[in-house]
N, C-alpha and C positions, 0 to 999 in steps of 0.2 A: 411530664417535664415542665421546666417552668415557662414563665411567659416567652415566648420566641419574636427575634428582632422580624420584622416586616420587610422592611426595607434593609434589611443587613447590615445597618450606620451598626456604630458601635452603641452600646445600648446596655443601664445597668436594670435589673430586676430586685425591686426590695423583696427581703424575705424576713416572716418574723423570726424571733430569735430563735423561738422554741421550732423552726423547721429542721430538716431532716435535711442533711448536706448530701446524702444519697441521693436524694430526689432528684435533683440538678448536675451532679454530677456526669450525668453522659452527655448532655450538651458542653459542646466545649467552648462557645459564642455566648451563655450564657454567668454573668457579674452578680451574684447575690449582694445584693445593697440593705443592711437594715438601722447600721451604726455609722454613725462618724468616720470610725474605724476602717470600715469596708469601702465604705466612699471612698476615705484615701489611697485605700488600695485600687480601688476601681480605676482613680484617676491615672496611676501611674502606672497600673498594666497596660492601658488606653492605648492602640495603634496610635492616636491623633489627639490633640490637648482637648482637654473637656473637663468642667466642671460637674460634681455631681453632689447632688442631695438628698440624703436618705432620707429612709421612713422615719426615725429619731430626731434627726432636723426638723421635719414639717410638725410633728409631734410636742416639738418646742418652740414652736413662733410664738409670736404676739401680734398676727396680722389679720387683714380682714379675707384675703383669698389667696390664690399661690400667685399671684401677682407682687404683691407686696413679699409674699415670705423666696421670692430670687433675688430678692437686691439684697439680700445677703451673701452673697453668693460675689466672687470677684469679679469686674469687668461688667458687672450688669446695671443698669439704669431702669427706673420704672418712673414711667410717663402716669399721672392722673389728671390729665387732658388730651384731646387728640385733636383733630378736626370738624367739617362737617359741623353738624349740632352736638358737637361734644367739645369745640372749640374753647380755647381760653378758659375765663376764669368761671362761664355754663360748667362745664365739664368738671372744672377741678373741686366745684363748691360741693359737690359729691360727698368728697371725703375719702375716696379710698383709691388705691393704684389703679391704671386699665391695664395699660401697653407695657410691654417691655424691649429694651434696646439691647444688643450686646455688644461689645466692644465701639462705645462709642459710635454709634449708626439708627437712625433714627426706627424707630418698632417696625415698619414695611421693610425692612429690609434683613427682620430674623424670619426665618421659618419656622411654623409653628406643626409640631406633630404630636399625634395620641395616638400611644401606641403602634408608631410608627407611621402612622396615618396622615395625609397632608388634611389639615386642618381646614374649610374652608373659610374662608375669608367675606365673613357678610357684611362688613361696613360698605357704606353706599360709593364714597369716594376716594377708597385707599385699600392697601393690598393690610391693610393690618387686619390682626386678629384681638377680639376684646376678650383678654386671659383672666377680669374679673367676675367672668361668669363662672368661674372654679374656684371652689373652695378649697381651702389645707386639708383636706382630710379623703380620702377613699384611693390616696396615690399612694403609691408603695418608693418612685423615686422620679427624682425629676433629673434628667441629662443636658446639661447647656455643652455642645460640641462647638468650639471655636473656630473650627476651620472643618473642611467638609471633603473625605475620602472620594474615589470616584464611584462608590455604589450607591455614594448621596446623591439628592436633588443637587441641582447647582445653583440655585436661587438664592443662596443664602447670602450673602456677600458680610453681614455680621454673625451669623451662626443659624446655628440650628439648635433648637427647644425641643425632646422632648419626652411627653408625661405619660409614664409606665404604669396600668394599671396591675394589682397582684391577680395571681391566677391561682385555683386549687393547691398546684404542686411547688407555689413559693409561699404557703400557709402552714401552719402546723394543719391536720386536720380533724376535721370535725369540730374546725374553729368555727366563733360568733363572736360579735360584742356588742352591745346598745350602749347609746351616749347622746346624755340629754344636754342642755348648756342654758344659760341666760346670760346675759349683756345690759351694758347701759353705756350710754353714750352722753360725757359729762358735756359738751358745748351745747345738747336740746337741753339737758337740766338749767344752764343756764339761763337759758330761755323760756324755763318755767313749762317747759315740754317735758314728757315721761321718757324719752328715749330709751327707753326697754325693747328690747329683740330677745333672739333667744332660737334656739334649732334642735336640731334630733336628726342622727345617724344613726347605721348599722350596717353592718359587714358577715358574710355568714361563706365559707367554706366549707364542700363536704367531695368526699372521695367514692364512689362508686360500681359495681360492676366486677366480673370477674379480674382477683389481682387488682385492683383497685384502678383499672386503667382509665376510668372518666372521672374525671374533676370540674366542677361546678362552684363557682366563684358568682357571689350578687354583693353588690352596696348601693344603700340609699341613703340623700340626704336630701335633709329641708333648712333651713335657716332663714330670720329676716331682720333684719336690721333699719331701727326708726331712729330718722336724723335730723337734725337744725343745726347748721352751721354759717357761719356768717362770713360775711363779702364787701369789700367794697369795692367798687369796679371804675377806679380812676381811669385806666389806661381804654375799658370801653367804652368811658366819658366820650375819650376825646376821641377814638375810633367813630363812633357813632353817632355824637350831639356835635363834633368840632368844640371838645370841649377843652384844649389847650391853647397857649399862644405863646409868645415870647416875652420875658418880661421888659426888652429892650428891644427896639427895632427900628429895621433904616427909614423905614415907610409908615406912613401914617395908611397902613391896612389892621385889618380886624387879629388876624395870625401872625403878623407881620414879619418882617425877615431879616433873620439873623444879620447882625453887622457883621463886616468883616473883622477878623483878629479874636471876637470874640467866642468864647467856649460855649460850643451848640446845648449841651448837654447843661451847663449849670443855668443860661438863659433861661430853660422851658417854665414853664409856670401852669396852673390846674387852674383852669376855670369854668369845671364843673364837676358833677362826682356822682356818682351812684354808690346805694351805702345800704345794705338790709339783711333779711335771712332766708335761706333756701333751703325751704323742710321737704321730707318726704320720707319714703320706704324702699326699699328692697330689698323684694324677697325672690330667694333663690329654689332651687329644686332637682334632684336628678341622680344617674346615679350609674357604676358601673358593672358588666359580668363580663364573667368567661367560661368559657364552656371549651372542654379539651380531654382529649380523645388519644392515649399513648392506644395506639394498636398493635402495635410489637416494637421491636426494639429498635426496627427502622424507618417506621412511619409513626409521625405526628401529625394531627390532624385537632385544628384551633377557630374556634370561632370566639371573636371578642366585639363588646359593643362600649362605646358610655355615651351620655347623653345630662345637658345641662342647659335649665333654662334660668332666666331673670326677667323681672319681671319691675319697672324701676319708675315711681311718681316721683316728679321733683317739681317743686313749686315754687319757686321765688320771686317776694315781692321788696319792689328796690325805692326807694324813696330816691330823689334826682332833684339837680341842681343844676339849673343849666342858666349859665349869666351872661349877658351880650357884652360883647368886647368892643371897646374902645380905647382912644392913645391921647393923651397929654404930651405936649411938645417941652421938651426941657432943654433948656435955653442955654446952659451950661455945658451939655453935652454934644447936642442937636440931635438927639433920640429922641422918639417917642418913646415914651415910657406907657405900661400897662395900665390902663383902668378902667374896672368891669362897671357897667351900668345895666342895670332892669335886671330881674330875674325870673324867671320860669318855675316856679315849684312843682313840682309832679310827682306822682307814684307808679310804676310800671310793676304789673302782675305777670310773668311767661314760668312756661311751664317745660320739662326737656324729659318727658316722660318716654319709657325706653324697652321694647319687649325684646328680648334679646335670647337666640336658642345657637348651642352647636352639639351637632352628635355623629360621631364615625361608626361606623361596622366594617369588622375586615373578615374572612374568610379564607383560610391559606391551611398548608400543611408543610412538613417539611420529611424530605424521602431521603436516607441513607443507602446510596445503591454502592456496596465496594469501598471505591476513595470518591466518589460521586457526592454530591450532598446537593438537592433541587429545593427548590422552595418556591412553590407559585401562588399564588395568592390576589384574591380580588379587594376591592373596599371602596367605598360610600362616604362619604361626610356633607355635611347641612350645616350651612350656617344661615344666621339672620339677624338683623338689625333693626327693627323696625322705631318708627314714632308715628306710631297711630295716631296720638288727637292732639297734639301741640297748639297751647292759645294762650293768646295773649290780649292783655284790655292797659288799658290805663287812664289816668283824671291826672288835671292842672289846674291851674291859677287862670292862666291865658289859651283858653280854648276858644276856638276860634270854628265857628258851622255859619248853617239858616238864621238860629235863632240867638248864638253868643258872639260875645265880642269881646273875649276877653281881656283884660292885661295885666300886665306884667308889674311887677313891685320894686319900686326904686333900689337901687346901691349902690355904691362908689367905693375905690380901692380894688385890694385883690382879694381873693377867695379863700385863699389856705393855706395853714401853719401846716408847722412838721412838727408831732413829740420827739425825744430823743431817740424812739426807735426807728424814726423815721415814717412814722403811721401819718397819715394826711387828717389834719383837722379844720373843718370848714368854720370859715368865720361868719357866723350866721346873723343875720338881723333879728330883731323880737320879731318883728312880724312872719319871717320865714318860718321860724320854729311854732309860729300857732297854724302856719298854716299845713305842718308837715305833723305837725300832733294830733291834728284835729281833720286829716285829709276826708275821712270819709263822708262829712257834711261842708266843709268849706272852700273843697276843690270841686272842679265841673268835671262830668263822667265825658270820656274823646267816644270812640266805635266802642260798637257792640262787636268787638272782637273782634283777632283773626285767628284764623285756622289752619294749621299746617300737617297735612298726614302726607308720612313719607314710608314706603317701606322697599326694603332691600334687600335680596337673600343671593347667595351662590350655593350652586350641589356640585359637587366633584364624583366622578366614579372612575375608576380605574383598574387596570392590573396591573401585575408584574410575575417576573419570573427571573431568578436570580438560580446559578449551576456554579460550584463550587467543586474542583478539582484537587485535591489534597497527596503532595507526593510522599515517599514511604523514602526519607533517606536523602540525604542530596541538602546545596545551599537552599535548591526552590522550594519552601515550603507551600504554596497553594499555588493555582490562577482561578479567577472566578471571574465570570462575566454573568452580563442581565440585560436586559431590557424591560422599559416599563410606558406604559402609556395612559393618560390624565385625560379626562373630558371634563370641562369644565362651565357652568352657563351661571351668568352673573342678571339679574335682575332689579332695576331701579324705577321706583315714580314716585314723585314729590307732588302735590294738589296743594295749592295756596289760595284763600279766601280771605277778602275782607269786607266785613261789612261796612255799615253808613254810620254817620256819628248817630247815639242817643237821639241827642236833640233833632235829627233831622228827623229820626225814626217817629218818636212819640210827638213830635211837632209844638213843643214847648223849651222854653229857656229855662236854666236855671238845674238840670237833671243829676245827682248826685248819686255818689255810689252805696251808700247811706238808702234812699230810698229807692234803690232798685234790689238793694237786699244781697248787697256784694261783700258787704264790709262786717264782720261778727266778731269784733272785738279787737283789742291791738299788744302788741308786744312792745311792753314798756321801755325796752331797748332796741333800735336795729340793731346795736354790735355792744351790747354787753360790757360795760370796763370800760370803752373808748367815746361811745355817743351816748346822748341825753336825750335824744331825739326817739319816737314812736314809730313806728309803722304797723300798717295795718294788716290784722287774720283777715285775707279773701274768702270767701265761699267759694271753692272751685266748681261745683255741682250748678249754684245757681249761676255763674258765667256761662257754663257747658247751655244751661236751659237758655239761656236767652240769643247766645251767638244762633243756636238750632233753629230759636220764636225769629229770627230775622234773616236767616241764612237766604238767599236765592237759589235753591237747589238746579231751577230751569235754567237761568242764567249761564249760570255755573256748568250744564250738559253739555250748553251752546257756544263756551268759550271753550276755542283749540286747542290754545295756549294752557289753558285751566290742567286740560286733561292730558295734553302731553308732551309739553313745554321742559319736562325734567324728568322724562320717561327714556332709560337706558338701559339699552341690551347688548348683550355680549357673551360670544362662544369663543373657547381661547382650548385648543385641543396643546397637548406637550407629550413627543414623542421623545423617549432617551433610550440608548443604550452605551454601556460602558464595558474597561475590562480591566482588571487590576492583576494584581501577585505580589507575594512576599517574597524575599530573599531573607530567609535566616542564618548570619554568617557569625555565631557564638553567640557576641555582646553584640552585634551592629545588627539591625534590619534595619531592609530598603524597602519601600513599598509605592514602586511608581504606578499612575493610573490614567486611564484618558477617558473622558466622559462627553457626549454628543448629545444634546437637547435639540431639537425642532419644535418652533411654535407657528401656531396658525390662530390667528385673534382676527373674529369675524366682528363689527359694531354694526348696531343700529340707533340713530339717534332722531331727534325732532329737528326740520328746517323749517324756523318760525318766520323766515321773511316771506313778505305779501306775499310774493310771486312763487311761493312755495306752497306754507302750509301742508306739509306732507313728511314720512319717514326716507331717511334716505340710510346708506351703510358704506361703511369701509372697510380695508382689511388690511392686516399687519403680519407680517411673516419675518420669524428671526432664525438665525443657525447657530448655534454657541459649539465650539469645541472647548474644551476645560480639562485640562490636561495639571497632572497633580504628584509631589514627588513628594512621601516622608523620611526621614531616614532618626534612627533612633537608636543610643547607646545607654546599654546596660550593663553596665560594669559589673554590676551587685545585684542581687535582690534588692535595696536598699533605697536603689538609685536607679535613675534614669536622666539622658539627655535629648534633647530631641529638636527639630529642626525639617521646616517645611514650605514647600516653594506650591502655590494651589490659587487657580482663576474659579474666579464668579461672578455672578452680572444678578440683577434686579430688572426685571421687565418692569415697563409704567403702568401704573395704572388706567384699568381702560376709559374712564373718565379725560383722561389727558389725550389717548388716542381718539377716542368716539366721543366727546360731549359734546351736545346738544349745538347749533348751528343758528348765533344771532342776527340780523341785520341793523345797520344804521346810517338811513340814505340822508344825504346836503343836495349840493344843486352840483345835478346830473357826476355824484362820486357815492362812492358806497364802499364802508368799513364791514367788512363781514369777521365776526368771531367765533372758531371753530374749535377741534379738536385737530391733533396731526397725526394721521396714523404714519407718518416716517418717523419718527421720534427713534433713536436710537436707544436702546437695553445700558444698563447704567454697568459697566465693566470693573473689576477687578483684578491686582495680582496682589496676592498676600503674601507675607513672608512673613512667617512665623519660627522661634525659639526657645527651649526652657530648658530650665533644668529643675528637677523634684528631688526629693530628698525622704525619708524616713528612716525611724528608728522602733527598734521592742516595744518600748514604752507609750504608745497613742504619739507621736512627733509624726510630724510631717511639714516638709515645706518648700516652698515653689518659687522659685524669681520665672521671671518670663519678659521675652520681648518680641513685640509684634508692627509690622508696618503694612499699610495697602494702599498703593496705586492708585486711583482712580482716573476714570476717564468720561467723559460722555453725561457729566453729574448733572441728577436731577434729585429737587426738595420735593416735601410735603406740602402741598400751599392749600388742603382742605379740596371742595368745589368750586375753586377758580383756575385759572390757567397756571403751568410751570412757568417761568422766565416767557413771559405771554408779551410779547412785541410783532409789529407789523415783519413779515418774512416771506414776502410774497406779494402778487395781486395782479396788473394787467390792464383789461379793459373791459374784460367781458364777464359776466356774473345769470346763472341761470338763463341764459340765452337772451340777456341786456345789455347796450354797449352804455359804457360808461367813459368818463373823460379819464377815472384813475378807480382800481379796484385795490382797496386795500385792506389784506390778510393777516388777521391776528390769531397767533395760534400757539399752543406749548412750543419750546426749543429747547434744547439739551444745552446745558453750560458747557465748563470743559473741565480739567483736571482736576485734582485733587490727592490729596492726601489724607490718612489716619495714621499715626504711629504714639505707641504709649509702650509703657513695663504695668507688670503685675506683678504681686508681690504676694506669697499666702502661706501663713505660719499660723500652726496648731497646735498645741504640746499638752495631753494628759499627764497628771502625776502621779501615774501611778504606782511609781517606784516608791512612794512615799509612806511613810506607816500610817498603820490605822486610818481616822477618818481622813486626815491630808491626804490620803490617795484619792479622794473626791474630787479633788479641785482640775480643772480644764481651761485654758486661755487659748484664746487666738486672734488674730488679726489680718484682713487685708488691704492692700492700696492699689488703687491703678491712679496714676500720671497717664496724663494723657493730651498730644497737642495733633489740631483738625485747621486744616486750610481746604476750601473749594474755590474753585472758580464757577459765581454762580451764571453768567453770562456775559460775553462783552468786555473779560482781564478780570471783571471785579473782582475779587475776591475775598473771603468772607470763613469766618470758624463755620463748621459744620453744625448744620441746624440737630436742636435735642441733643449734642453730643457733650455730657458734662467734661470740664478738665478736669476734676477728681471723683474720686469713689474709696469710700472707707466703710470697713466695718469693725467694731472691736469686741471680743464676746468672752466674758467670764462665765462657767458655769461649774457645777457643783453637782454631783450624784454620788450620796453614801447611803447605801443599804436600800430604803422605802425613798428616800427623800430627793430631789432632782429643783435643783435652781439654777437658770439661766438668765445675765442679765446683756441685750444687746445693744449696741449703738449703732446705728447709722449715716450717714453723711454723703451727699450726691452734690458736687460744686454746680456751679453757675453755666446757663445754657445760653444760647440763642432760640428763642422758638420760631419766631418768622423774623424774614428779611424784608426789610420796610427801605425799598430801594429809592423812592419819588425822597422824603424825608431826609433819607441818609443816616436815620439810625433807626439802627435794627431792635428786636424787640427779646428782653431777657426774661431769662429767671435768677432771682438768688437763691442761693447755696439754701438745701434743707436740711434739718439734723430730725431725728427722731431716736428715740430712746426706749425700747423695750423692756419690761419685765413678766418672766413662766416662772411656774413655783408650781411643781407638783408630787402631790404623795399618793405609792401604792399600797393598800391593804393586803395581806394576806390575803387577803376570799377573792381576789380578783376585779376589786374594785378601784377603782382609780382618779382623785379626784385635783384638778387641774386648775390653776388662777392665772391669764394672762392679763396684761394689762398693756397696751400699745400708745404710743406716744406718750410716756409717764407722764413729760413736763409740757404736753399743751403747747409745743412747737407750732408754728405755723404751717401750715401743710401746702402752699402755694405763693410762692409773691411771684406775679412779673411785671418790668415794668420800662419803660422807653430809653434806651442808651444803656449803655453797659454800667455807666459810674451814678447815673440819675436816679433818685426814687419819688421825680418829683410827677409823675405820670403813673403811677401803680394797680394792677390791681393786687388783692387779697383774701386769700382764704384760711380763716381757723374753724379744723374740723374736731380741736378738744383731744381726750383722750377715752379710747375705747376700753373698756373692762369687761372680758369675758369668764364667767365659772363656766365650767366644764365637769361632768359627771360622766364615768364611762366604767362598764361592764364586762370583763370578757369570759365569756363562758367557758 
């Protein structure tokens, strides 16, 4: 039989085309997915709304993993930045999708499953799962479920993901295929970099054993991909250096402050900027089986694995501009008005390199006893995150130790124009530009690095056991109930090192990166088309040798802090059980459900004040009932209506419950900042609507409308605190009296709301003669409007939650030949809430433009051209206030071109 649901969601199975409808047949839970086609039928057989995407679909992206090939897909959003060391425009300079969102809700808040399996969760400070370690290829179908029956997890509160791998008995068999591929990547050509990659897959299916009863399913893949893509990173200018101000101000201060009456946002002004390129590799590996076991006609008996690593160098060197601020009093006005003086020239080298693994095993069978149907089942999943060796160095103009004294190079005025597209162009002096061409003999070398290894992993193991009651006759068509139970251990530590400047190390003035042998040449552009300016090839190898030649490794033993200052543990066990039924009454089913989660979340974390020094732990207990009603009209084969009322909640991340416990004593008062394990579970009720439609001819299409409740809201704020304010304190602190104790710690905001439409229209033609019957359109939209309260009334759009999404897709398949051309479109976000400031931090709207062109041979060979971002879209802007681009950062990651060669035996 073919692949069997785990967890009992609703679940489609791709199969190829040449399988055997017989095969699958006796399961009656099981959706052969392999076309377009079938998808849309899958969608609209579906108890509960869910989008679905065949093996055909994936077959036709133009993207770099299944990350990027679901935001085609309605209602879906794909994040390429996250948190953590993957924050901001670090993260997006990448080039390719991580996270994905659904319906408007930021990536922690979808669930992530393989092959029904809860995925686990390795990022260090967030429940997300990084879905760029999967490639387009070895999946047979991927299931985005919008709302979550009750024999779901209840965690979902945006949906549940997920990715179906093929088994023997959804293969034709005695199937294989090999497929080799190459790539280039035009933004490293322009960079005078080779961006060549290039991979090799294979899939092999074979049936065995008396009657053919065992089926054995393998795929492996490899791929890696070499990149140079460029950055400017205005908005971490002024995050990090205080590199913005106002260009008019009441006060004669350095940032100064906004006058009254005037508009916060057109005020701002750049007065400094980070501008370069971020090379590197990633390369991926991995790969999935299945092994399955028809025993007889009533016992199935399945053992399924996959497993995916990455493995990720990213090197970026920034050239920076950092200009001291000063005010002119204008007399006219009585403002000071902006004007920068001295400047800082520098070059900063960091590195965001990334070993990254998830792999699940499940173990289950499924027993026909009667009208009985059991299904119990164990399973495993690993996740991990790591950043092994993070370092960074940098050189200036104005280096300042033992031995230098440096300074800074006159200027006056402001710092930078806008081109028409709004791109930030620094107004540079002659002298800045020699000294930013020429950095690696005319700038002074600061430390011999710092060091950051950080690694992170979670293991899940669980069962379940799900009993399904099927009546013979009558409206009750089933009741099925289950239980299931989650162990789950979360693992964190960060070690930060820095060493001493050069010059204090070798005990001389004057130390350049030039002759320590850092500097091997330079890239005639930081940014290609927009700058004139150089920056320098680092030697990462000889950085690595030197931070080691000076490292304190004893030091370093005997600092507490060193070793476990950002070391966090955590067991978080989830007990559920549930019980549903259908009522099938002709054209109407009901299908009410109630679902009961229990969590127990144990932390351990580091108490860094004096009077501590030692591990301490907390613990968090939640009860969720989640009670769920669908009800569903089907007039027609043709049609369906549907309509459903379903609760779910998002626990915090344990970081928010357990991190790490700081001190900071004045006279006889003490600020302590903590983690809360009271934090309240982020609550949902969703209400969900559609209606589907189809016709003979490939049509299909779907209006839909959705709303959810919230209560209890909490954002993503990376490894700092949620809405982190004093909420607490006293007098007394570790067995100290104090005149005031005061407690800073995560707190849950309050309400909220998500409400948008969906819209998804597909139409084959192939009622058309001849080759016109080739041609295929479709389109869809979500609208969509988000209010939270992020603490305190505030209120605030929903952080990551785009207001649009579009996609619009021609394609073409006559005879051998298959063309597909997509477009994409993701509106404008919030990514953090910059509450001190008052304006919050964006993104603009991204477009991307896809083109697949492939032809099949007779002999079974098949060879495939995509090409991903045609026109060199930008892949990243965010930038300070919703209407401003005068704070930005930037990323163009070019466009990708993949050949494809593929076999099947």
């Amino acid at each position: 039989m073919a692949l069997l649901s785990v967890l009992g969601a609703t679940q489609a199975i791709a199969q190829d085309q040449s399988s055997v409808e017989a095969d699958t047949a006796e399961v009656a839970t099981i959706t052969v997915v392999g076309t377009r086609n079938d998808a849309m039928r899958t969608q609209m057989r579906s108890d509960n709304a869910v989008s679905v995407m065949s093996a055909e679909d994936l077959e036709h992206t133009a993207v770099h993993n299944v990350a990027e090939a679901l935001a085609l897909l309605p209602g879906i959003s794909v994040q390429n930045t996250g948190n953590s060391f993957f924050g901001g425009v670090d993260g997006a300079s990448r080039g390719e999708g991580m996270f994905v969102g659904v319906r408007g809700m930021n990536s922690e808040f979808t669930l992530a499953l393989i092959n029904g399996v809860n995925a686990a969760q390795g990022m260090p400070y967030s429940r997300q799962v990084q879905l760029s370690l999967l490639p387009p290829s070895g999946l047979k179908t991927i299931v985005v479920n919008k709302n979550s029956t009750a024999d779901m997890d209840g965690d979902a509160i945006g949906g549940t993901i997920d990715f179906v791998t093929p088994s023997a008995f959804s293969m034709a068999d005695d199937y294989a295929s090999l497929s080799v591929s190459g790539r280039v990547e035009s933004r490293a050509r322009d960079y005078d970099e080779d961006g060549l990659g290039g991979g090799v897959s294979g899939e092999i299916a074979r049936r065995f054993g008396q009657n053919d009863q065992f089926g054995l399913y393998v795929s492996a893949f490899y791929d890696k991909r070499n990149f140079a893509n460029s950055m400017i990173a205005g908005l971490m200018a002024a995050q990090n250096d205080g590199g913005w101000a106002y260009l008019h101000s009441a006060t004669n201060s350095a940032a100064g402050v906004n006058p009254d009456g005037m508009d916060q946002e057109a005020n701002l002004a750049l007065t400094s900027l980070n501008v370069g390129v971020s090379t590197g590799y990633t390369e991926r590996f991995g790969g999935n089986f299945s092994l399955d076991w028809r025993a007889d006609d009533s016992l199935d008996v399945y053992l399924r694995g996959s497993y995916a690593f990455a493995e990720t160098q990213q090197n970026s060197t920034l050239n920076q501009f950092i200009q001291n601020r000063a005010r002119v009093l204008n007399a006219a006005t009585g403002l000071y008005d902006l004007n920068l003086t001295n400047s800082s020239v520098r070059v900063w080298y960091t590195t965001n390199p990334e070993d990254a693994d998830l792999s699940t095993l499940t173990f289950g069978a499924v027993k026909r006893y009667g009208a009985w149907t059991l299904s119990p089942s164990l399973f495993y999943s690993y996740g991990g995150n790591d950043r092994p060796d993070h370092i960074e160095a940098s050189m200036r103009n104005n280096q300042s130790d033992r031995y230098n004294n440096g300074s800074t190079l006159p200027y006056s005025g402001l710092f930078a124009g806008y081109d028409t597209d709004g791109y930030p162009i620094p107004l540079l002096t002659p002298a800045q530009q020699n000294l930013v061409n020429n950095s690696g003999t005319a700038l002074l070398a600061r430390r011999a690095g710092q060091r950051t290894e950080q690694f992170s992993n979670q293991q899940k193991v669980g069962a379940r056991f799900d009993a399904q009651y099927d009546f013979d006759g009558g409206a009750l068509s089933y009741v099925k109930t289950g239980v299931k139970y989650v162990e789950s251990h979360r693992r964190v530590s960060s070690h930060d090192w820095t060493n001493d400047h050069f010059a204090n190390l070798l005990g001389r003035a004057g130390v350049t990166w030039d002759e320590l042998g850092l500097v091997e040449g330079y890239f005639d552009s930081a940014y290609p088309g927009l700058y004139n300016i150089r920056a320098p090839k680092v030697n990462h190898d000889r950085l690595v040798e030197l931070f080691n030649q000076y490292f304190d490794a004893a030091a370093a033993a005997a600092d507490l802090c060193y070793l476990n200052c950002n070391t966090l543990k955590g067991d978080e066990n989830v007990a559920a059980a549930y019980v549903t039924g259908k009522w099938d009454m002709g054209a109407v089913e009901v299908i009410p459900g109630l679902r009961y989660e229990h969590t127990q979340i144990e932390n351990t974390y580091w108490n860094n004040d004096v009077s501590a020094k030692r591990f301490e732990s907390n613990s968090t207990e939640y009860n969720e009932w989640l009670p769920s009603l669908f009800v569903n009209y089907r007039p027609t084969s043709d049609a369906v209506y549907r309509a459903s009322i379903t609760r779910a909640y998002m626990r915090p991340a344990l970081v928010q419950l357990g991190g790490s416990e700081t001190t900071e004593r004045g006279d006889n008062s003490i600020t302590v900042t903590r983690g809360n394990p009271d934090l309240e579970t982020l609550k949902s009720w969703n209400f969900d609507t559609s209606a589907e439609w189809s016709n003979a001819f490939g049509g299909y299409a779907m209006v839909g409308g959705y709303y959810k409740q919230l209560s209890d809201y909490m954002y993503d704020n990376g490894s700092t605190t949620v809405n982190g304010g004093a909420n607490g304190g006293g007098t007394q602190y570790n067995g100290e009296t104090f005149d005031r104790v005061t407690i800073v710690s995560p707190t849950n905001g309050g309400d909220g709301y998500v409400k948008g439409i969906e819209i998804q229209l597909y139409q084959a033609f192939d009622m058309l003669p001849g080759w016109l019957s080739g041609f295929g359109a479709g389109a869809n939209y979500t609208r969509q409007w988000t209010e939270v309260d992020i603490g305190g009334g505030e209120k605030h759009r929903m952080q990551n939650a785009p207001d649009e999404l579009a996609n619009v897709k021609l394609n073409y398949a006559w005879r051998n030949l298959t063309l597909d051309l997509n477009w994409n479109y993701s509106g404008e976000t919030i990514t953090a809430y910059n509450r001190v400031a008052g304006l919050d931090y964006w993104t603009r709207p991204t477009r991307r433009t896809d083109l697949h062109a492939g032809y099949a041979f007779d002999n079974g060979v098949m060879l495939d051209l995509s090409v991903s971002n045609l026109f060199e879209d930008y892949s990243y802007w965010a930038h300070v206030g919703r209407n401003s681009l005068a704070l930005s950062d930037v990323v163009n990651s070019g466009r990708t071109t993949l050949l494809t060669l593929k076999y099947d035996f």
